[in-house]
N, C-alpha and C positions, 0 to 999 in steps of 0.2 A: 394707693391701692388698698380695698379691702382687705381686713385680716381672711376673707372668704375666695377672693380674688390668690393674695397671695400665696394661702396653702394649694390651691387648685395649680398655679404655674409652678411651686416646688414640685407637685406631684408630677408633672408633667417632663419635667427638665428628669426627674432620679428616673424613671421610669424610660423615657426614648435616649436615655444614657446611652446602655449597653447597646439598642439596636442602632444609636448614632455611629456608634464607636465600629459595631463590625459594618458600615456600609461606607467606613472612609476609603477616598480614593488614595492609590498610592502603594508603595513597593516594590520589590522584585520578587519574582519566580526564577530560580537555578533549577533546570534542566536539567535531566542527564540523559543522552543521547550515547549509545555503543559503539560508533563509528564518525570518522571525518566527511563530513559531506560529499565534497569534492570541488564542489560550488551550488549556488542558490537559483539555480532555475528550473521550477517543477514542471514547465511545458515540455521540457526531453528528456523527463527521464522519470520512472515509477520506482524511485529507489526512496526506501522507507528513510534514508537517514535523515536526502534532499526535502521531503515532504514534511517526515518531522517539524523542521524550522520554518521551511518555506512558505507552509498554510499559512503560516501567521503575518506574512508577508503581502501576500494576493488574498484575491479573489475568486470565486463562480459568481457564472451566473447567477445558480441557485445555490442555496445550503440544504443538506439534508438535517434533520432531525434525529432524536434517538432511536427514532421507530422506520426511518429513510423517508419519513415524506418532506416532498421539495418544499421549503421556504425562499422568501425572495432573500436576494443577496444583492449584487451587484443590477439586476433583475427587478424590480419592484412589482413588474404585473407581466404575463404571459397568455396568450390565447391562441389555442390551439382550432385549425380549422375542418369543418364535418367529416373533412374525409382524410384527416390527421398528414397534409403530402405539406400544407405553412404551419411552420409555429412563429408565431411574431412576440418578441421581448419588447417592452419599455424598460428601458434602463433610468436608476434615481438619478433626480435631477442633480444630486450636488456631490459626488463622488467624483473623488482627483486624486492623480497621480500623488506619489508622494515630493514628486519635485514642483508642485504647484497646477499643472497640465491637466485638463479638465478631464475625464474615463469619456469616450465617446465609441460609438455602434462600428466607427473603423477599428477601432483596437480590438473589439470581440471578432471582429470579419478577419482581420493581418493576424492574430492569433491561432485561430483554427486553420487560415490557406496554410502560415506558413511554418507555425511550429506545432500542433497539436497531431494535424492530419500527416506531418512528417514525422517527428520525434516521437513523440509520446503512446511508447505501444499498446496500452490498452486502448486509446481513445482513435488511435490510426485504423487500430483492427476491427474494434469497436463500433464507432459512430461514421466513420468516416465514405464505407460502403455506400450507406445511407441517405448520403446528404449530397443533394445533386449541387447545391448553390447556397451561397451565405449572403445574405444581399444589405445592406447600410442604406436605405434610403434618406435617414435623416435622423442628426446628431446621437438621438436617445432611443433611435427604432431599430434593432435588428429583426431579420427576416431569416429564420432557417426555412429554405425550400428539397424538401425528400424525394426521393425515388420512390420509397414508398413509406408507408406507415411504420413507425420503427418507436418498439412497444417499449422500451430503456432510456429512451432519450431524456426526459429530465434528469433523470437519476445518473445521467454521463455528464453534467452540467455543475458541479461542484468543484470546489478548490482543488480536491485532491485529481479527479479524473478530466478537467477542463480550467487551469487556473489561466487567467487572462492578465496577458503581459501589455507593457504599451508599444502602441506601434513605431512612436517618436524616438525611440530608444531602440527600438531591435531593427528598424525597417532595414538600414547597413550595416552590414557584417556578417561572420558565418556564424547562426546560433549558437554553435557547440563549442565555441574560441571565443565568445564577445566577453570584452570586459564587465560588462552589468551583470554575470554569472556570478560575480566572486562582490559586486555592490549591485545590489537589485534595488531595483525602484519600483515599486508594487501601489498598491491601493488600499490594503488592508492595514488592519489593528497595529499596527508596529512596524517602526521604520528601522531598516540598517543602521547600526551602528558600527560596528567592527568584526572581522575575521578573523580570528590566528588559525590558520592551520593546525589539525590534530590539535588543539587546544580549547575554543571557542567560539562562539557565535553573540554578537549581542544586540540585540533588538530594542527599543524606545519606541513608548508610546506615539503615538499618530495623535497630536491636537485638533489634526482638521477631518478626521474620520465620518464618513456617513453618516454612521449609524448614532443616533445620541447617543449622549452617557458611556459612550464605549469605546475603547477598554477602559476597566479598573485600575490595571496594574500598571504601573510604570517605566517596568523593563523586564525583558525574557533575557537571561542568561541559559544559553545552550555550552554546560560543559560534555567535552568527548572522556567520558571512562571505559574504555573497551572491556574493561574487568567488571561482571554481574558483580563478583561480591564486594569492591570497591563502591559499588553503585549503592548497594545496602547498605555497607558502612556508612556514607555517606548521607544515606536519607537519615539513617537511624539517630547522627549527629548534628543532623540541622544543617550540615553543608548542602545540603543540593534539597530540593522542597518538592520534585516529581519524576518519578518514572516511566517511562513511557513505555517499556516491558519490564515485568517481574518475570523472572524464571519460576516454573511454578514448585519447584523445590526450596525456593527462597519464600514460598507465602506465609506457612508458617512463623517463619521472623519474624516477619510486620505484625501481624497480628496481635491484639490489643499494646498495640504502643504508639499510640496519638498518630496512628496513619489509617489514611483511608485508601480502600482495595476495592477496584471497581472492574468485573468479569466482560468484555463485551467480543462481537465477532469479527468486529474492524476499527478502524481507526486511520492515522497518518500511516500512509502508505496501502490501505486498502482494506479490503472485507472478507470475509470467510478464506481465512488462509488455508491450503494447504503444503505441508512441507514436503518437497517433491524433490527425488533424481531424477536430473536429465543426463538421457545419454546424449554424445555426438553422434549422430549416423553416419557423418561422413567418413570417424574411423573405421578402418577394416576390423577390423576384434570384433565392436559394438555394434558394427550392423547385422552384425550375425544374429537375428532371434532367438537360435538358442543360445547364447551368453546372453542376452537380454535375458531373458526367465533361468536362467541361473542363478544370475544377480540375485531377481525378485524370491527366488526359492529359496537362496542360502540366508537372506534378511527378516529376522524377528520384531515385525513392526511393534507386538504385544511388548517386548522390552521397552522400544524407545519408548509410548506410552506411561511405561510404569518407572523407570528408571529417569526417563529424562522431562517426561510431563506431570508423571509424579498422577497421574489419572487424570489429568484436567484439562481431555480431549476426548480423542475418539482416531482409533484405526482408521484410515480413508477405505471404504468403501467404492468407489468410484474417481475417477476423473471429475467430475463435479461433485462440487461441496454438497453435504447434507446440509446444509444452510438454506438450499436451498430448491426446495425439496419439492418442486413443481417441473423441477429438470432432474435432479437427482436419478441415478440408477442402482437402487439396492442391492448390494451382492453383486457388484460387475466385476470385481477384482478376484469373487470367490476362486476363480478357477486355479489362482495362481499360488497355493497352500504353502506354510513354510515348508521344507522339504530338500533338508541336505545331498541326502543320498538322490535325488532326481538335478538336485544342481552338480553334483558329480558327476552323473551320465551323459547330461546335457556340455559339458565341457568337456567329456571325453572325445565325444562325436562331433562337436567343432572343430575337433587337433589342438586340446591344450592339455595336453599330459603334464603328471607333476613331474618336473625337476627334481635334481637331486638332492636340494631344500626341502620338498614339498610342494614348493611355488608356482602355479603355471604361468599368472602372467602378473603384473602390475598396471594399475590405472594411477592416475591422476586427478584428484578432485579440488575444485574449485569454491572457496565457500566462504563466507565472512569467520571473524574468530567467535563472533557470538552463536555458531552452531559446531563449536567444538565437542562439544559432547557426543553429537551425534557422530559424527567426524570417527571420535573413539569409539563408539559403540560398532559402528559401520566396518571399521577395520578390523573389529574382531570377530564380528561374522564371517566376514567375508576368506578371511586366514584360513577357518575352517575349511571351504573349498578349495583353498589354493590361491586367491587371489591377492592378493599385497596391494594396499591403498595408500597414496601418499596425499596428505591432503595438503590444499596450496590451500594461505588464509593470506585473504586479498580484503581492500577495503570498495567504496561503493565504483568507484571508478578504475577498479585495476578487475573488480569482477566484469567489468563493462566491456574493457580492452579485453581482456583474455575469451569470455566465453561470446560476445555479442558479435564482438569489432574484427578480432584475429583471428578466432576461434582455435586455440591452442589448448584446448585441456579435450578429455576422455570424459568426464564427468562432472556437472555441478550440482551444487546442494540448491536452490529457491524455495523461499517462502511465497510462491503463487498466489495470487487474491485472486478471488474470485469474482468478489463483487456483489453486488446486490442482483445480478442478473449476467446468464454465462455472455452474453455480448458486449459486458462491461471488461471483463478481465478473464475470462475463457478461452475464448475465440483465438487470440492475440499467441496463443500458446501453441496453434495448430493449426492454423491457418496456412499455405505454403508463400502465400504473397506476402506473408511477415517475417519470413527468413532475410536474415542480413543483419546491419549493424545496431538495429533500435534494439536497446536494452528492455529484458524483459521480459521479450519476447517470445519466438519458436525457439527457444533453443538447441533442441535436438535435431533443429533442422528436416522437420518431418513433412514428408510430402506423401498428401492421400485426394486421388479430385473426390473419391466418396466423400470423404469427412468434409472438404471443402466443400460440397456441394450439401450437406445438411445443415455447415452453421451459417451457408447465405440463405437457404430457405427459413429457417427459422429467425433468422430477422427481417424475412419477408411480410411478415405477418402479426398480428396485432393477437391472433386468437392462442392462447396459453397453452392450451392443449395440443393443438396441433407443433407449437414451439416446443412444446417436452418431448413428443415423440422423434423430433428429430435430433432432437439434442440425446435421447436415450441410445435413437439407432448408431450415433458417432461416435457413447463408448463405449459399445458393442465391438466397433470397430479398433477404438482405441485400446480397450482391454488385450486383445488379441494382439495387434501388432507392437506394443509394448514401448516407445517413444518415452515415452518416463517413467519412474516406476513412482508413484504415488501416495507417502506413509503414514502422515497423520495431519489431524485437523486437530488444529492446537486453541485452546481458548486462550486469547488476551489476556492478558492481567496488569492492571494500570496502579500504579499508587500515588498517590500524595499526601503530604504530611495535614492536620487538622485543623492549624493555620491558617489556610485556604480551604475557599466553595467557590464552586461554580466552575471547575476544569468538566470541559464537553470531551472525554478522551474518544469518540466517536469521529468525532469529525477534524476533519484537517487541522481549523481553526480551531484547536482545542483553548486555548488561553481567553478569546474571545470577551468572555464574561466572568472569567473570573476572580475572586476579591481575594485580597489577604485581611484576613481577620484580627489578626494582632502580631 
């Protein structure tokens, strides 16, 4: 070789050094996750723990982007017809199961007849209205056939709102008891490896995955820390590499110490949250309207804000997220002002006098421990008028049985998503035909045919405008009759240590693409 040649390939080799070095494949990612899953199947159920891990397990159709526009996923090409009643899917040709079992147009069809359109509350309440027929004519074609034009539909076609399970595995048995819940077999980025209960999850790279080149990483470690500041500790030590919430009182921490802090309004388990109380209507106390606006009047949602989000939100305004703000209704909730001395009247004139405590009555609430704060904050509002709160902290499957299944509690605490659109994760809230055991769902058990009949017309139609105004007139109605009381819209906060790029904390499949750097 040239002494010309030569220095030309040293410069070459020092120089694609450092960029060789951070694009090696290889690693692990430690997760911290708040809760025990309960098990791994995101078709029954919109619980953020199950989705957490699960995404990285399956598939959508499509994947959303940072910005929610559809990408192909499971889906390589879509064509939607003039008068938007077929949307026809080609599915990639070389995408399989994880047990070898080739993904075909039956498993999208057995997916949606028999666990999406049943289990999984946002996309039952959701798409399901909508969709007159799911039809498989061959191997790699699906056929959505609608009712009518239904203006959400890609965007209900992702991991988190439409993950697709196989059919050769679930066709026997009852979904919500099958062994593959606790060993899922999926198609995505990373295959099961093991469970411990309240302890872990551990997932391994996919060799025969779709997509090239992907994943990077070579195992996802999902530890369960129920303790925020365990979780920080932990990042801050190099034990654990990602969070999937930061409390926004913990942001400061992180901040400048080799972690990265990323703001968005969805993620695993859904989009523009709202953290909401449901009452039960079916108890006698709570169906009373005036305890309902008692509640809302003795509660200082400006506290939780400042004390528990630390400002890195916003008061709910509405039953629908400001997220999203073409349905949005400004000032629906104005009417309902803090205002102790009117939650005192309003509970005299019920027949709840205090007691010789002070006490008039006692509730029971329902809620994970990661919203203990509010838990605290809530009970001491509420003392002030009389009320006594006992909060029950349950995990994702005991809030399931309690508020969905049995219905044995007075109150629960939900983080609601909303969605990229109120017919993704709205609907499902207030709709009366989604009363019963799908988690998630109505919980307060509300039944209005007004309101029902605004959020079927509004996914009747394709035109936006006409969509907002019936979605405005419903919480008009909602405001009034008080079914949950509504408190703030919280910004995500995602972290990971500097070590890795390329976490999508937006989407289901957050690990997807991303590298460990050194």
């Amino acid at each position: 070789m040239s002494p010309v040649r030569l220095v030309v390939a040293m410069l070459v080799l020092v120089l694609s050094a450092p960029f060789a070095s951070a694009q090696l494949r290889g690693g692990t990612a430690v997760v911290a996750v708040p809760s025990d899953p309960g098990h791994l199947n995101p078709a029954i159920t919109t619980s953020a723990p199950v989705q957490q891990i699960a995404g990285s397990i399956f598939n959508g159709l499509i994947s959303l982007d940072e910005t929610g526009t559809p990408r192909p996923d499971l889906a390589q090409s879509w064509t939607i017809a003039p008068d938007g009643l077929r949307v026809t899917f080609t599915l990639v040709p070389d995408a399989r199961w994880h047990d070898g079992q080739p993904v075909t147009a039956e498993d999208v069809k057995f997916t949606f007849e028999n666990l999406l359109f049943r289990f999984h509350a946002r996309t039952r309440a959701g798409l399901a209205p909508a969709v007159e027929s799911i039809d498989a004519p061959e191997a790699r074609t699906v056929v959505f056939r609608l009712r009518r034009p239904h203006a959400p539909l890609l965007r209900q076609l992702d991991v988190l709102e439409a993950p697709i399970l196989p059919r050769h595995v679930y066709a026997e048995g009852d979904a919500n008891q099958h062994p593959a819940n606790l060993r899922p077999v999926g198609s995505g980025p990373f295959r099961f490896e093991s469970y411990r209960q309240d302890d872990s999850v551990v997932l391994v790279r996919n060799p025969a995955y779709f997509k090239a080149g992907l994943p990077h990483l070579d195992r996802l470690v999902f530890r369960v820390i129920p303790d925020a500041n365990t979780q920080i500790q932990a990042l801050l030590a190099g034990e654990v590499d990602y969070l999937v919430r930061v409390a926004a009182s913990d942001v400061r921490r992180l901040q400048n110490r080799g972690i990265t802090l990323v703001d968005t309004r969805g993620g695993a388990g859904g989009s523009n949250c709202i953290m909401t109380l449901a009452f039960n209507l079916e108890r006698p106390t709570l169906a009373d309207l005036r305890v309902r606006r008692a509640i809302a009047a003795a509660m200082d949602r400006n506290q939780m804000l400042d004390l528990i989000l630390f400002g890195r939100g916003r008061v709910a305004e509405a039953p629908i997220s400001s997220g999203i703000p073409w349905a949005h209704l400004p000032g629906a909730l104005a009417a309902h002002p803090i205002d102790p001395a009117l939650a005192n009247r309003l509970l005299d004139e019920a027949g709840h006098p205090r007691g010789a405590n002070g006490e008039r009555f006692s509730i029971d609430m329902f809620l994970y421990a990661t919203f203990t704060r509010y838990a605290e904050l809530m009970r001491q509002q509420l003392a002030q008028v009389g009320i006594g709160l006992r909060a029950r902290f349950v995990d994702a499957a005991g809030l399931g049985e309690a508020v969905f299944a049995r219905r044995y509690f007075d109150t629960t605490l939900v983080s609601y998503c909303n969605g990229l659109d109120p017919a993704i994760g709205v609907r499902r809230m207030y709709d009366s035909t989604n009363i019963g055991s799908v988690p998630f769902s109505n919980a307060a058990a509300f039944r209005n045919a007004e309101v029902d009949r605004h959020f079927a017309a509004a996914g009747a139609t394709m035109d936006e405008a006409v969509r907002g105004e019936h979605y405005r007139a419903a919480q008009r109605i909602l405001a009034a009759e008080l079914p949950y009381w509504w408190l703030v819209e919280a910004n995500l906060t995602t972290a990971w240590r500097d070590a890795f790029r390329g976490f999508a904390p937006w989407s289901g499949s957050f690990a997807e693409g991303a590298q460990r750097l050194r």
